[in-house]
Backbone as CSV, one residue per row, in Angstrom:
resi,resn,N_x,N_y,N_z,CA_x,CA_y,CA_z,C_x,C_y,C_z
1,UNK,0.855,-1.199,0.000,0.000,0.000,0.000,0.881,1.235,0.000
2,UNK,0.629,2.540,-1.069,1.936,3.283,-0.987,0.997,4.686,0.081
3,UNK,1.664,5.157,0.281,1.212,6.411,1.109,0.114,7.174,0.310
4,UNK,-0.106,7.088,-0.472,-1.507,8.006,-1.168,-2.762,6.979,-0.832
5,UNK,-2.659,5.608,-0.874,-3.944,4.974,-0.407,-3.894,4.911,1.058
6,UNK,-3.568,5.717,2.032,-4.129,5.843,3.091,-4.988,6.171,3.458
7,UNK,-6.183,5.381,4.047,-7.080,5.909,4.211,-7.654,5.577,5.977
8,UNK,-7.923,7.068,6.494,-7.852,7.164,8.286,-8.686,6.674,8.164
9,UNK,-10.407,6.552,7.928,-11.252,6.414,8.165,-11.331,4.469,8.083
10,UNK,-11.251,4.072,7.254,-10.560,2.483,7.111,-9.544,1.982,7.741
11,UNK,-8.576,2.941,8.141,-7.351,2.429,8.866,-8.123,2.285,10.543
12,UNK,-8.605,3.504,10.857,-9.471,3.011,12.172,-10.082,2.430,12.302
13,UNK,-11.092,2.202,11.051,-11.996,0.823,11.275,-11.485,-0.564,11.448
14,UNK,-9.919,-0.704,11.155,-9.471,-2.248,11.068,-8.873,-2.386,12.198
15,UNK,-8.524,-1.347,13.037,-7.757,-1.304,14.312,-8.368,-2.119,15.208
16,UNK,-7.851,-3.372,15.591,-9.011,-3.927,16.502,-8.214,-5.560,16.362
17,UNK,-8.677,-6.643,16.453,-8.177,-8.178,16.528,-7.177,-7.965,15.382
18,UNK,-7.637,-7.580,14.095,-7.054,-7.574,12.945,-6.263,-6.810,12.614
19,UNK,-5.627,-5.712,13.389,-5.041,-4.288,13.120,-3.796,-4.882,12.795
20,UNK,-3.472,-4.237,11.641,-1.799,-4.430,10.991,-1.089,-4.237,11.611
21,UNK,0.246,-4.545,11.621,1.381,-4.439,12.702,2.350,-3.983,11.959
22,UNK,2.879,-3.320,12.391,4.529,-2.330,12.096,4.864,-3.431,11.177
23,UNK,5.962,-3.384,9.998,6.620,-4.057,9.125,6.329,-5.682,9.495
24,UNK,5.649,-5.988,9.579,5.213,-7.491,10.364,5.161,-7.845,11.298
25,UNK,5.868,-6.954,12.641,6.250,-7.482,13.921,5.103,-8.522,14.629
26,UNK,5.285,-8.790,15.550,5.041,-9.740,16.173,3.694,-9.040,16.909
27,UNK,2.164,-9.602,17.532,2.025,-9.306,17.956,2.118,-10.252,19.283
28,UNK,2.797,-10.865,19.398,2.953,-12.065,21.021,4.311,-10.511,21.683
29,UNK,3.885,-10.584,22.773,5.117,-9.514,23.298,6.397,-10.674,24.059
30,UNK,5.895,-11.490,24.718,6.460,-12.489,25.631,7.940,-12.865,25.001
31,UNK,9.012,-12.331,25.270,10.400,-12.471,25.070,11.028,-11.629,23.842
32,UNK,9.912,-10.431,23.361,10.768,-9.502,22.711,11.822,-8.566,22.785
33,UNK,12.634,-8.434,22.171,13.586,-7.784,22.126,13.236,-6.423,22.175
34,UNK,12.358,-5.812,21.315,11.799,-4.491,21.699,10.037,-4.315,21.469
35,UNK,9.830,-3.567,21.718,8.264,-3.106,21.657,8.109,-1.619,21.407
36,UNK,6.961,-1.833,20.181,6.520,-0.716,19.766,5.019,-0.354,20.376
37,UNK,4.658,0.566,21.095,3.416,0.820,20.881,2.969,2.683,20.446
38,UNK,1.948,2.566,20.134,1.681,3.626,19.534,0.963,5.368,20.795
39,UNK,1.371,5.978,20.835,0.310,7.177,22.136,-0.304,8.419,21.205
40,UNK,-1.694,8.011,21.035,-2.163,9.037,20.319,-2.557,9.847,20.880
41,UNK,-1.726,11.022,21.014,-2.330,12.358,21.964,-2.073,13.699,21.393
42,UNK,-2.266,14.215,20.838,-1.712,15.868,20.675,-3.114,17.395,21.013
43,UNK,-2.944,16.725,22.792,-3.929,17.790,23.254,-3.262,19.194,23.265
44,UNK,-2.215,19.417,23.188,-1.545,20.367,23.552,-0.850,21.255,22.847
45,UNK,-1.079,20.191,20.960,-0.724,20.975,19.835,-0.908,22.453,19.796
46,UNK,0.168,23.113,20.026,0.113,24.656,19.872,0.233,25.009,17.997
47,UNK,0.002,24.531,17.414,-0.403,25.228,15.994,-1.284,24.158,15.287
48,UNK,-1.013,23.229,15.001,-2.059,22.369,14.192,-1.822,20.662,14.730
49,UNK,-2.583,20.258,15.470,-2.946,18.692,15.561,-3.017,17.671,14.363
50,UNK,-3.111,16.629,14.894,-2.921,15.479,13.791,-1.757,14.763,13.994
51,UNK,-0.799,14.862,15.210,0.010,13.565,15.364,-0.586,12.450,16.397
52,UNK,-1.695,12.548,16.600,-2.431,11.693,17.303,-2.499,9.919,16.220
53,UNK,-2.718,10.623,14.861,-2.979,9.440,14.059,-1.806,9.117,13.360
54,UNK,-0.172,9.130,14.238,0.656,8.966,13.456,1.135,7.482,13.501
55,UNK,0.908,6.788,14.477,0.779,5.223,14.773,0.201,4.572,13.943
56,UNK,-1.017,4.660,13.621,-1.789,3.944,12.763,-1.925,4.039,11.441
57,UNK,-1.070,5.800,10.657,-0.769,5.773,9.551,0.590,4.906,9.160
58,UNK,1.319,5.178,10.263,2.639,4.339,9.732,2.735,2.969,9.496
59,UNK,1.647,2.484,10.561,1.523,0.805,10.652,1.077,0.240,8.863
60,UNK,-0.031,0.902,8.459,-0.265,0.856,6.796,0.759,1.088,5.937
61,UNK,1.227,2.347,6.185,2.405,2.647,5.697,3.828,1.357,5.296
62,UNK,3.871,1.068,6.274,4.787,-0.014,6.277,4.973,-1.095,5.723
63,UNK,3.555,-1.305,5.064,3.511,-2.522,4.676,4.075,-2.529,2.901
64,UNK,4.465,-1.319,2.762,5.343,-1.346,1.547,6.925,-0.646,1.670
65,UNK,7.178,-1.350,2.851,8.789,-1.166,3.480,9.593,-2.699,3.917
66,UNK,10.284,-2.315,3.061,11.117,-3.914,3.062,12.072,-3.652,4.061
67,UNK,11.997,-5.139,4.839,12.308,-5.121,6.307,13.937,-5.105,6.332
68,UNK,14.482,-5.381,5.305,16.566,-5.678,5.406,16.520,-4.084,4.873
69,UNK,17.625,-3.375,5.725,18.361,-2.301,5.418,19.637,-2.978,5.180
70,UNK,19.804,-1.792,3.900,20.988,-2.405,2.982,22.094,-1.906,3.485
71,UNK,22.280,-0.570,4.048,23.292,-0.037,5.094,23.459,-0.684,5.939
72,UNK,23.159,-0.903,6.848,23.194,-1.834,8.020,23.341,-3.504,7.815
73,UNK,22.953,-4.199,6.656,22.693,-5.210,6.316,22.448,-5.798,7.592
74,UNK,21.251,-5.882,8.175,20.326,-6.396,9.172,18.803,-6.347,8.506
75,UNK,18.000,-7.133,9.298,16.421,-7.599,8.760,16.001,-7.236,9.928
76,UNK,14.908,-6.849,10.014,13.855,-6.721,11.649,13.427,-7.943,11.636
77,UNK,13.609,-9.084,10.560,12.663,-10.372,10.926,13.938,-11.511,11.138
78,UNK,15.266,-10.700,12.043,15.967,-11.200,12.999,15.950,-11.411,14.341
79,UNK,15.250,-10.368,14.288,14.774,-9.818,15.765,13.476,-10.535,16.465
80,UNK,13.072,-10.449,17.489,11.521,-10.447,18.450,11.707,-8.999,18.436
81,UNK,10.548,-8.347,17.499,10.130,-7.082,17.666,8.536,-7.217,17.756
82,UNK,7.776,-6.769,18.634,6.753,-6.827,19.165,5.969,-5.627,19.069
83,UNK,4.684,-5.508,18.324,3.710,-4.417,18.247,2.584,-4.268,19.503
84,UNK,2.538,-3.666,20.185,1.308,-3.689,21.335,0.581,-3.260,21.027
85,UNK,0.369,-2.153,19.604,-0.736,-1.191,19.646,-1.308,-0.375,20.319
86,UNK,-2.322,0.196,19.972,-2.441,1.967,20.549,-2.662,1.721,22.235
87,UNK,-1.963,2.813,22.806,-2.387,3.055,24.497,-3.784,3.403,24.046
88,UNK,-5.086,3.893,24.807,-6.023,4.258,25.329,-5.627,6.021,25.966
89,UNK,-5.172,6.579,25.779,-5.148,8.011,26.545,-6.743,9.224,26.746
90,UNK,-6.785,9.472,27.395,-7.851,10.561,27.771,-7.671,11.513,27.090
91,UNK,-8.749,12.167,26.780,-8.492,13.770,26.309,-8.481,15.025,27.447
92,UNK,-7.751,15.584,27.648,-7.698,16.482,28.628,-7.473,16.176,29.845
93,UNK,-6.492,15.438,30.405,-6.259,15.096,31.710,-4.750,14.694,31.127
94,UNK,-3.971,15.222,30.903,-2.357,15.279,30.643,-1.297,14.571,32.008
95,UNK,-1.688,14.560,33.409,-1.189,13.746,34.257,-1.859,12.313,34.063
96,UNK,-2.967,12.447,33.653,-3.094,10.617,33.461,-2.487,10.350,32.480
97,UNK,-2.214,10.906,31.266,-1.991,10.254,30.411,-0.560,10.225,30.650
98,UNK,0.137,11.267,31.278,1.831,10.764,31.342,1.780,9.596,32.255
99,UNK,1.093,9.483,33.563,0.881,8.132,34.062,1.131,7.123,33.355
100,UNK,-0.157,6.635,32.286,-0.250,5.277,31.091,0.688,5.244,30.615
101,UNK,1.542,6.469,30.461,2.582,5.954,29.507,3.648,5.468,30.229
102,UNK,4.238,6.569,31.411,4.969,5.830,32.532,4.778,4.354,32.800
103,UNK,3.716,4.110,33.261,3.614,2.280,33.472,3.868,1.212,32.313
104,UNK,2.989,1.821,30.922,3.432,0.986,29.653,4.901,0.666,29.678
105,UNK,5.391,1.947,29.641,7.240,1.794,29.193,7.418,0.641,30.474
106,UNK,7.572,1.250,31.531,8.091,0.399,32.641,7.728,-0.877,32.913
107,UNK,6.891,-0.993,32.001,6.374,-2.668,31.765,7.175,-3.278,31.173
108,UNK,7.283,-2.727,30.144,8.458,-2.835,28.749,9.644,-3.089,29.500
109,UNK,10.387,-2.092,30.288,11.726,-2.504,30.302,11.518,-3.351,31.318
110,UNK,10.662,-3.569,32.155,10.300,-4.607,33.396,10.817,-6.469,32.282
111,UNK,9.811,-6.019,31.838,9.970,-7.449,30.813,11.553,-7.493,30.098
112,UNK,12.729,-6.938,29.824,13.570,-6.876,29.486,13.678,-6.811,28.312
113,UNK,12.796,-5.684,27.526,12.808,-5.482,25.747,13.227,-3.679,25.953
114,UNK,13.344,-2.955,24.937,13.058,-1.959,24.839,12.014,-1.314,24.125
115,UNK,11.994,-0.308,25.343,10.108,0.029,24.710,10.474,1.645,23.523
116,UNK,9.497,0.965,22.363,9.437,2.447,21.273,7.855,3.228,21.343
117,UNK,8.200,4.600,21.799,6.820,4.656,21.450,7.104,5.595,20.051
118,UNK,5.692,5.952,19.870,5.799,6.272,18.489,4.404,7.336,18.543
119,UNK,4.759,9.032,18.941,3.481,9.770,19.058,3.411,10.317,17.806
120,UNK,2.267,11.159,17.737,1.640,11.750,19.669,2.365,13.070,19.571
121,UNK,2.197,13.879,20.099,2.996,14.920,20.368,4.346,14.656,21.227
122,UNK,5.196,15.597,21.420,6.160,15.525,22.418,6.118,15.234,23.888
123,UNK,5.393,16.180,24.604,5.072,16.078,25.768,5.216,15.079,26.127
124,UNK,4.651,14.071,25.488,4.548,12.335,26.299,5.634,11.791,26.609
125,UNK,6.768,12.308,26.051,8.571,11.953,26.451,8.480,11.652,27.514
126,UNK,7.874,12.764,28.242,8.371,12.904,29.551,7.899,11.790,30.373
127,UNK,6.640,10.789,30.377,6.133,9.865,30.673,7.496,9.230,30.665
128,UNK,7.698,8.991,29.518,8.131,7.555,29.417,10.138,7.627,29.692
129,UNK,9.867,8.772,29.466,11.819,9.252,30.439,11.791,9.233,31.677
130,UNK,10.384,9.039,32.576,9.982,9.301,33.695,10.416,7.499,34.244
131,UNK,9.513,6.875,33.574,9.815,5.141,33.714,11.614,4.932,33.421
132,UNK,11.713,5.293,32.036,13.403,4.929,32.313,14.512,5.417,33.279
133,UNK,14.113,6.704,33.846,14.610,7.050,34.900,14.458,6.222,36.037
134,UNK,13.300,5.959,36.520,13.101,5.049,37.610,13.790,3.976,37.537
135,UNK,14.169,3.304,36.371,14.644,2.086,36.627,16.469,2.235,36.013
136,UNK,16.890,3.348,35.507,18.218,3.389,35.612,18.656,5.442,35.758
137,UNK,18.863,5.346,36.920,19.322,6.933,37.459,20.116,7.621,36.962
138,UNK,20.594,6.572,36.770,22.153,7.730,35.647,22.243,7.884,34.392
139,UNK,20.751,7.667,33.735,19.659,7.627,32.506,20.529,9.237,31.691
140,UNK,21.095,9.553,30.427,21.086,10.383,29.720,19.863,10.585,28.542
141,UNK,19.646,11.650,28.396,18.580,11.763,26.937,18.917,12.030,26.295
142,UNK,19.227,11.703,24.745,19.641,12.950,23.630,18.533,12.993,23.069
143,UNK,18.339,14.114,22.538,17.049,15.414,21.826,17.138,16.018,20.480
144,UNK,16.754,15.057,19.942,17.283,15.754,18.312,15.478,16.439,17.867
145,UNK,15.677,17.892,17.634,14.564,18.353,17.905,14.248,19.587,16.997
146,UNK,13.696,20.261,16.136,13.858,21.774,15.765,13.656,22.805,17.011
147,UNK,13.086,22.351,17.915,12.577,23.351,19.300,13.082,23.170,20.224
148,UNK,13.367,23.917,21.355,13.588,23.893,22.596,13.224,23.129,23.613
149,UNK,11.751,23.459,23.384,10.945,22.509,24.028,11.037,22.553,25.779
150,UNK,11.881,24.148,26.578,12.188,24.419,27.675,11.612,25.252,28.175
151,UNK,10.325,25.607,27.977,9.218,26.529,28.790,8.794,26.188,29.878
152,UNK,8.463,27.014,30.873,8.311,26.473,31.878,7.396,26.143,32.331
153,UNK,5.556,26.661,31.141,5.154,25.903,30.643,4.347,26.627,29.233
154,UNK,3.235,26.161,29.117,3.007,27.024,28.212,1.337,27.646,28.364
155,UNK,0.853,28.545,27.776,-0.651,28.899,28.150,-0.606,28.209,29.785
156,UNK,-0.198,28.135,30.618,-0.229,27.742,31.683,-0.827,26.266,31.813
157,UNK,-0.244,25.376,30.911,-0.319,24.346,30.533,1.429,23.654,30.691
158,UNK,1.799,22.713,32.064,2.958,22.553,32.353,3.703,21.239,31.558
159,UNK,2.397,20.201,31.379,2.919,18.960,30.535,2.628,19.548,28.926
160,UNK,3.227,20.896,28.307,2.872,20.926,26.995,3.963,20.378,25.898
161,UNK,4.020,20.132,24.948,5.074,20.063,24.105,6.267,20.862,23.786
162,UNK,5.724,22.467,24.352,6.720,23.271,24.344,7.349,23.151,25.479
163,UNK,7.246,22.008,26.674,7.542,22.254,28.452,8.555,20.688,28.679
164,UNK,8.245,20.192,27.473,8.439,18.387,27.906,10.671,18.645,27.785
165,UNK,11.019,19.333,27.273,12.222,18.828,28.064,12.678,20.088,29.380
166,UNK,11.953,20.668,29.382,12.064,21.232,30.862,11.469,20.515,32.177
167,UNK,11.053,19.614,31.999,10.066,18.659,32.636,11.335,17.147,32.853
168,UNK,11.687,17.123,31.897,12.667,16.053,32.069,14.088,16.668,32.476
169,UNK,14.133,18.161,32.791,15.285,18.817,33.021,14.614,18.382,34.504
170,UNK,13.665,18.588,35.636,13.690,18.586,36.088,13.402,16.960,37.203
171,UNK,14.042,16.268,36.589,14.349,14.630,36.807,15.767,14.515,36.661
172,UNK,16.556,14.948,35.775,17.257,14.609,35.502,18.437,15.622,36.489
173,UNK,18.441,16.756,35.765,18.805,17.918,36.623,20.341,18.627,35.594
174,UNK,21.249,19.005,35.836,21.980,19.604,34.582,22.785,18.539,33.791
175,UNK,23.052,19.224,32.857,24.152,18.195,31.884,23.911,17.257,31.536
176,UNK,22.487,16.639,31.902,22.329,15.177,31.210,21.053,15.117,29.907
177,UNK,20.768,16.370,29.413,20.002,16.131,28.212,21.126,16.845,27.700
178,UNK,21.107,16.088,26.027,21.682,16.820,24.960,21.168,16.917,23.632
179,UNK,20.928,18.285,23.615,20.461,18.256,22.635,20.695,19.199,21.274
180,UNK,20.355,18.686,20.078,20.955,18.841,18.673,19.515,18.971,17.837
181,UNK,19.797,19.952,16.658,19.393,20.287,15.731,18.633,21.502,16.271
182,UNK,18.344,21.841,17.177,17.320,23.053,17.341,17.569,24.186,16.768
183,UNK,16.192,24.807,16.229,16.668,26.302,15.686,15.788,26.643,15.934
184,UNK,14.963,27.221,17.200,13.294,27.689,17.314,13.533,27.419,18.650
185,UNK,12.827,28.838,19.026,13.084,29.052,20.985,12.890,30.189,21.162
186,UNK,12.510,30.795,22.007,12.597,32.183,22.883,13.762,32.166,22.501
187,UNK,15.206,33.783,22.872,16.197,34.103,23.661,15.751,33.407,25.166
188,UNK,15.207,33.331,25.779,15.355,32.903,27.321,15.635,31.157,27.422
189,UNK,14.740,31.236,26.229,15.372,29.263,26.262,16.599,29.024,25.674
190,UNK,17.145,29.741,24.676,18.277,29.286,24.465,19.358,30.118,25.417
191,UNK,19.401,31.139,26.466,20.134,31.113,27.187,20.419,29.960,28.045
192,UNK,19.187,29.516,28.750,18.501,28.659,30.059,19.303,27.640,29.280
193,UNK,19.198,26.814,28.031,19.719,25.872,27.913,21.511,25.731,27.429
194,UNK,21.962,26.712,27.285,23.409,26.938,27.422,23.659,26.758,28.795
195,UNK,23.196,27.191,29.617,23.452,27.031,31.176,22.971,25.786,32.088
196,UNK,22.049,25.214,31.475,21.996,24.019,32.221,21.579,22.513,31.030
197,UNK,22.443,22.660,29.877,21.721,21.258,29.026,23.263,20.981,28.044
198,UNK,23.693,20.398,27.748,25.063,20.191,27.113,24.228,20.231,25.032
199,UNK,24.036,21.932,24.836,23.157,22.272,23.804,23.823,22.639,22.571
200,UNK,23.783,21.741,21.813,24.189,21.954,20.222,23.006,22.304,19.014
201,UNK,22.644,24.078,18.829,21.661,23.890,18.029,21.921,24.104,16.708
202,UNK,21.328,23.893,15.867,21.267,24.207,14.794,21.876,22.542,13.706
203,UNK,22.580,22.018,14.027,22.998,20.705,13.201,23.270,19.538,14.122
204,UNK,23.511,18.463,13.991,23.778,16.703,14.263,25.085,16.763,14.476
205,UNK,26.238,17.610,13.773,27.558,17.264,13.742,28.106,16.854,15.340
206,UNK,28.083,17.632,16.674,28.938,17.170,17.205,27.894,15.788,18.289
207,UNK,27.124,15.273,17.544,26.454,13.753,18.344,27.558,12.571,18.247
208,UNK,28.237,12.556,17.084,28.972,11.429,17.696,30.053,11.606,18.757
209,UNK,30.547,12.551,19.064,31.718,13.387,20.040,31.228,12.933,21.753
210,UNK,29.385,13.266,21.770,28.744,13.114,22.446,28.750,11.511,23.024
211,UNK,28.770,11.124,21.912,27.739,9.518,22.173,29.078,8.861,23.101
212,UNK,30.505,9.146,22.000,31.450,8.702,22.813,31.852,8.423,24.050
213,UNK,31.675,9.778,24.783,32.076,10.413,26.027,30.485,9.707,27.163
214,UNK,29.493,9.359,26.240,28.724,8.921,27.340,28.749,7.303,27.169
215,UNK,29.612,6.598,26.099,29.566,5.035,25.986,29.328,4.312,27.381
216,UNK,28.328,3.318,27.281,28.284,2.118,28.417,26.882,3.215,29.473
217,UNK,26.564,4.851,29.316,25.462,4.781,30.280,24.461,4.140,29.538
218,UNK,23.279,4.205,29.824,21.954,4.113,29.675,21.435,5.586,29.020
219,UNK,20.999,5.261,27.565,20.597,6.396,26.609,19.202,6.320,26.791
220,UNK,18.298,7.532,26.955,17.166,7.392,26.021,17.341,8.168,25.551
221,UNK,16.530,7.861,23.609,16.783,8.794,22.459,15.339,9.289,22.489
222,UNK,15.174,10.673,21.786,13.931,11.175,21.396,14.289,11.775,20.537
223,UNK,13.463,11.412,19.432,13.385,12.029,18.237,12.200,12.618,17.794
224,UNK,12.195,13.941,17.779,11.048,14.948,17.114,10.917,15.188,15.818
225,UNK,10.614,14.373,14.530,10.526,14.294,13.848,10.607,16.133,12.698
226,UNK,10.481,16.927,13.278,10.398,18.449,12.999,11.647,18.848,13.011
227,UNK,12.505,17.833,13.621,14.233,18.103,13.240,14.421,18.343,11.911
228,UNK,13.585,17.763,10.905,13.846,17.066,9.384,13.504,18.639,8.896
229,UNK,14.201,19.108,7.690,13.486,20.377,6.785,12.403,20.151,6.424
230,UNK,11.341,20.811,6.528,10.125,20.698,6.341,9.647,20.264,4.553
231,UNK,10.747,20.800,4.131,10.806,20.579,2.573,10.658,18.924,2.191
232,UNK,11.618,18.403,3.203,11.141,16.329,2.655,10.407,16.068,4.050
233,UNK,9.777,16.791,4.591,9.095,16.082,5.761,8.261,17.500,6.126
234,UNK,7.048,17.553,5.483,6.405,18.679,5.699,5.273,17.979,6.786
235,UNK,4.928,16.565,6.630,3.617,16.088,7.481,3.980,16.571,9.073
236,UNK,3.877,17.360,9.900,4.484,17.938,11.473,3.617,19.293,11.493
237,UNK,2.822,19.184,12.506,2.440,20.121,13.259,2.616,21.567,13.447
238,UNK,4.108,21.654,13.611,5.059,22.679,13.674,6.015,22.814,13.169
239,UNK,6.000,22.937,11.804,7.381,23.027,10.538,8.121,23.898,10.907
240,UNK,9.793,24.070,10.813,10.424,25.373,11.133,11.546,24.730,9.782
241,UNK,11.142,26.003,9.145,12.332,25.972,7.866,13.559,25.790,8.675
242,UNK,14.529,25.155,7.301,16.095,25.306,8.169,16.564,24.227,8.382
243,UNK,15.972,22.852,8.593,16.164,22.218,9.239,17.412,21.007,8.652
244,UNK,17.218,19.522,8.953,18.585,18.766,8.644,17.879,17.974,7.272
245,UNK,18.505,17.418,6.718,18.207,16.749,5.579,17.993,14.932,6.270
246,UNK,17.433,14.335,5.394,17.395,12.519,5.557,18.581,12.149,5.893
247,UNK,19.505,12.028,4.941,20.902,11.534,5.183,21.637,12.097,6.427
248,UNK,21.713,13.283,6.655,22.295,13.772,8.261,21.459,13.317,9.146
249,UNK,20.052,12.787,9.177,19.634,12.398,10.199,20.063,10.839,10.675
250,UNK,19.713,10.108,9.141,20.376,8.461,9.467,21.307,8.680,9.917
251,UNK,22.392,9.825,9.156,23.692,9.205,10.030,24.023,9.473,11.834
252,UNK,23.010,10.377,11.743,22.984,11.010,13.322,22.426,9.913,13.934
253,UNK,21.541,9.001,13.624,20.766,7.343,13.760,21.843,6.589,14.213
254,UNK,22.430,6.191,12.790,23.777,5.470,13.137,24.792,5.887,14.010
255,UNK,25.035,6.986,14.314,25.873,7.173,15.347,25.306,6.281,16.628
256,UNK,24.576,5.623,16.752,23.913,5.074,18.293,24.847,4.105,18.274
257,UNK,25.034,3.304,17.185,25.947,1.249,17.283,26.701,1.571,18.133
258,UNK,26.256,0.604,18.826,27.114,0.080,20.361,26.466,0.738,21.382
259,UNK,26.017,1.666,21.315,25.380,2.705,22.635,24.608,1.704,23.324
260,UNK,24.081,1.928,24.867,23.141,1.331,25.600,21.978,2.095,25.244
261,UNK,21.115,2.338,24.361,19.971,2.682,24.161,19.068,2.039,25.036
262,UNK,18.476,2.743,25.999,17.174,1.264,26.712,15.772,1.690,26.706
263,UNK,15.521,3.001,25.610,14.481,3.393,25.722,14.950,4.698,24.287
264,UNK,13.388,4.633,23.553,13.562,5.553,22.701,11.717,6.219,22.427
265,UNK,11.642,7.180,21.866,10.630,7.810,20.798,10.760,8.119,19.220
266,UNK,9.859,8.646,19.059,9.922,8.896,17.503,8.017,9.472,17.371
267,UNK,8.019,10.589,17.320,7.218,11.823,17.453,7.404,12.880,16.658
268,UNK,5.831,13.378,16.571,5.196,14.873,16.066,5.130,14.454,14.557
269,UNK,5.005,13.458,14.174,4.344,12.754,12.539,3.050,13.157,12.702
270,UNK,2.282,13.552,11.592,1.053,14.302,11.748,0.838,13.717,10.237
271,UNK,0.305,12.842,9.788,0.157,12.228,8.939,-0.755,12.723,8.003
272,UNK,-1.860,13.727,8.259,-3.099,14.312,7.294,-2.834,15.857,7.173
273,UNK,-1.637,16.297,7.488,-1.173,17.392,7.028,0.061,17.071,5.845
274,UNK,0.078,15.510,5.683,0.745,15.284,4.178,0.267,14.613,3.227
275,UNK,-0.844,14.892,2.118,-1.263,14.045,1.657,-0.641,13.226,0.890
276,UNK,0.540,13.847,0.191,1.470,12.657,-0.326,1.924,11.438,0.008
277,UNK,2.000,11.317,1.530,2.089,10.352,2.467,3.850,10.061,2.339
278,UNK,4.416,11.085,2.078,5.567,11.210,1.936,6.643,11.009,2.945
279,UNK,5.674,12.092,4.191,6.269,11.791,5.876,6.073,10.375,6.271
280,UNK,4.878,10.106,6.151,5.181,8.746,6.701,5.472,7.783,6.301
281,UNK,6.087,7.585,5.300,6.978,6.934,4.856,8.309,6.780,5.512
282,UNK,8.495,7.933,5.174,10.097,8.885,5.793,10.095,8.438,7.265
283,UNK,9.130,8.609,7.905,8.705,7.886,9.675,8.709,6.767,9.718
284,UNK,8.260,5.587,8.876,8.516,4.303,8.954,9.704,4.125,8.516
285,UNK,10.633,4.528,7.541,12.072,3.829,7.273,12.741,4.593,8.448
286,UNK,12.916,5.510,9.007,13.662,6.045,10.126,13.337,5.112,11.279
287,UNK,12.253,4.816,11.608,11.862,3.689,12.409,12.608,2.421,12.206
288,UNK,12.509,2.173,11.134,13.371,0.416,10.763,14.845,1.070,11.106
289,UNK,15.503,2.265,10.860,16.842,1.969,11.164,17.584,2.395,12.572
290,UNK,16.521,3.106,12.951,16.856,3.522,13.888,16.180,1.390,15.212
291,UNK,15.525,1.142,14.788,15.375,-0.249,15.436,16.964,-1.321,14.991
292,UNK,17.147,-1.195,14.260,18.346,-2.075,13.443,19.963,-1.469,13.980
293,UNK,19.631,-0.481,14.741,21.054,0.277,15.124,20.721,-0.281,16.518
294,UNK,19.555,-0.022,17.224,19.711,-0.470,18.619,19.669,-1.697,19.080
295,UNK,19.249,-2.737,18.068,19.307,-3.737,18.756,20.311,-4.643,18.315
């Protein structure tokens, strides 16, 4: 199925016993290596919604994505990769829903896989950086992101997308988020994050320098899909010209081999703000390699 026969209204109707699964994965979870599930939420979209349905476009999506990357020469149908399908989240109650997601993940790494989610807006990071924290303290994040994402909150809204790594600043505490590609922020956030975040904005270049110097901790990655130039990845919520191209992002991907990754995202796909179905495409092969590097 190529990205122009997507269709939401059919794709939700099949969601259910029969719902397609990521590039084939598995749906038995019991001894996977990782797990995908999907968090459809973007209550908090400050310009245009629609990454709520980015799970269930990609899952269709996928099914015309061949599972061996030729870079990597690895298959996902090496692996136990496991689909759980969509959380259940509330509309308008933003502490429950970081809750569900907190417990999902921590289920996940409870069981000894790594958990992917796949939003949703940003905000929900913080859920699930919340679980990997709990279960390893000396947890780093890297943030490949077009935004800041360091408000302290927003419309007086504290779990917003513009708040979620100030939210995980405040778990973590200095020097342990890093983050790359940003070009979009107040002046006050990009001071605030010179002073307390180890902050590279504007390009990917110095992540592998990074990855080095933190070899053997415990990574979680988040990826905001709005990193990408809006030009090959216009399907996002919040486009900010400027941004990195495909190829600087894989390779910013590949920089992970060998890392302890034990937890990741992959967010702000907004799938009906592209009708080409171009993004999600681009969201499902970033998905396969970025799965094929971590495990």
């Amino acid at each position: 199925m190529s990205g122009t026969d997507f269709d939401l209204t059919a794709a939700l109707a099949a969601d259910g016993p029969q719902r397609p699964l990521f590039c084939g994965f598995s749906a038995e979870l019991s001894g996977a290596e990782a797990v995908v599930y999907g968090a459809p939420c973007d209550s908090t979209a400050s310009y245009k919604p629609g990454s709520r349905w980015a799970s269930v476009a990609m899952r269709h999506a996928s099914e015309s994505l061949e599972t061996w990357s030729p870079r990597l020469d690895k298959d996902l149908t090496d692996f136990h990769i496991a689909d759980a399908g969509e959380l259940e989240l509330p509309l308008g109650n933003m502490p429950l829903v970081m809750d569900k997601i907190r417990k999902t993940t921590a289920d996940i790494l409870r069981a000894g896989a790594i958990p992917i989610m796949i939003g949703g807006e940003h905000s929900l990071t913080y859920g699930a950086v919340r679980a990997a924290y709990e279960r390893y303290p000396d947890l780093e994040v890297i943030h490949l992101d077009a935004h800041t994402d360091l408000r302290p909150d927003y419309l007086g809204e504290k779990y917003s997308h513009a708040s979620v790594m100030r939210r995980v600043w405040e778990l973590l505490g200095d020097g342990r988020i890093h983050q790359y590609g940003i070009r979009s922020g107040t002046r006050e956030e990009f001071v605030w994050a010179r002073e307390h975040l180890n902050f590279h904005p504007f390009e990917l270049s110095a992540l592998p320098a990074t990855l080095e110097n933190l070899r053997g901790r415990p990574l979680y990655f988040s990826l905001d899909l709005d990193v990408l130039d809006p030009g090959c990845f216009p399907g996002t919520g919040t486009p900010e010209p400027g941004g990195v191209g495909f190829a600087d992002l894989v390779a910013a991907i590949y920089s992970l081999v060998g890392q302890n990754v034990v937890a990741c995202d992959l967010m702000e796909l907004a799938p009906t703000l592209d009708p080409s179905g171009i993004s999600t495409v681009t969201a499902c092969k970033l998905l396969r390699e970025l799965l094929l590097t971590i495990l």
